[in-house]
C-alpha positions in Angstrom: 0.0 0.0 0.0 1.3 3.2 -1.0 -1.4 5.4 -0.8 -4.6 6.4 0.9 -7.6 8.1 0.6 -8.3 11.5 2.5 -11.5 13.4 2.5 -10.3 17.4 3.8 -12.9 18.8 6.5 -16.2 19.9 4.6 -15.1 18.5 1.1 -17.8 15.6 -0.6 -15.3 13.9 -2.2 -12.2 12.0 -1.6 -8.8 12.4 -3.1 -5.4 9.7 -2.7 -3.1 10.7 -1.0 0.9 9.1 -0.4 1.1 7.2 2.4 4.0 9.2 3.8 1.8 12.3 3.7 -0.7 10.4 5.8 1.7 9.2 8.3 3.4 13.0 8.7 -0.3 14.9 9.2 -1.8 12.0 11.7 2.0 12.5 13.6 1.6 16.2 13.3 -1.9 16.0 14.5 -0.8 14.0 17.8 1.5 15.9 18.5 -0.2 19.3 18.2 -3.5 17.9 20.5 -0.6 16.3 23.0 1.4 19.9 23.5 -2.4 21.9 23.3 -3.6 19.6 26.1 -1.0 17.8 28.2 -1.7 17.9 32.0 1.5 17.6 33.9 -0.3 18.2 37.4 -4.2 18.0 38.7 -5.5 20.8 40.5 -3.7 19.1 43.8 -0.3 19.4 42.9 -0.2 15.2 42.3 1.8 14.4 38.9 -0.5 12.9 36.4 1.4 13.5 33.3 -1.9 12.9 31.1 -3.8 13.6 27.9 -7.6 13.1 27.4 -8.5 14.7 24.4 -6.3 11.4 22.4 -8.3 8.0 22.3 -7.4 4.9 20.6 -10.4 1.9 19.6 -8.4 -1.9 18.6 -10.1 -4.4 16.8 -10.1 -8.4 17.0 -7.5 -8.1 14.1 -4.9 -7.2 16.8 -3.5 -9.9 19.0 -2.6 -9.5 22.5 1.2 -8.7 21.9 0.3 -5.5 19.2 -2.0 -4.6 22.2 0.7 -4.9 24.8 2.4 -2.8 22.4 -0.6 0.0 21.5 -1.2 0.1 25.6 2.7 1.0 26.9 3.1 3.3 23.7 -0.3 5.4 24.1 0.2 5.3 28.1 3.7 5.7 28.6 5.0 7.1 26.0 2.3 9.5 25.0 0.1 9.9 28.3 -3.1 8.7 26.4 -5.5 7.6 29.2 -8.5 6.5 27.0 -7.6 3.5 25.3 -10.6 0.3 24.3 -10.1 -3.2 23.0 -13.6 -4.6 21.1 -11.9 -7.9 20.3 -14.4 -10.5 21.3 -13.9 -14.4 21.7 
């Protein structure tokens, strides 16, 4: 896969995009919401070090070691707190 498809905010129609393009605006996006909303400390003074405006949804298509993986990247690394599995048995 080299490409993608990308509908702009308020457009009807979809245009392909490169696949680095997509990679660099969904980074750039992250990390614009992450420095915008970033709590290092609650209103108590406590470390939190968190982000809530950032949420991640896996699928069944993942298996438990990509969501090992997803989980200590989106809460370590990143400080996303809401973060869902829907895989079902």
């Amino acid at each position: 896969m080299t490409t993608v498809k990308y509908r702009a905010p308020h457009s009807d129609r979809w245009e392909e995009k490169p696949l680095g393009w997509a990679m660099d605006r969904i980074a750039r996006l992250v990390k614009d919401a992450r420095d915008c909303d970033f709590v290092e400390q609650n209103a108590a003074g406590v470390t939190v070090n968190h982000l809530k405006t950032v949420a991640s949804l896996g699928g069944a298509t993942l298996d438990n070691e990509e969501n090992y993986l997803i989980k200590k990247l989106f809460t370590g690394g990143l400080g996303i707190l809401p973060i869902e599995n829907q895989a079902r048995l």
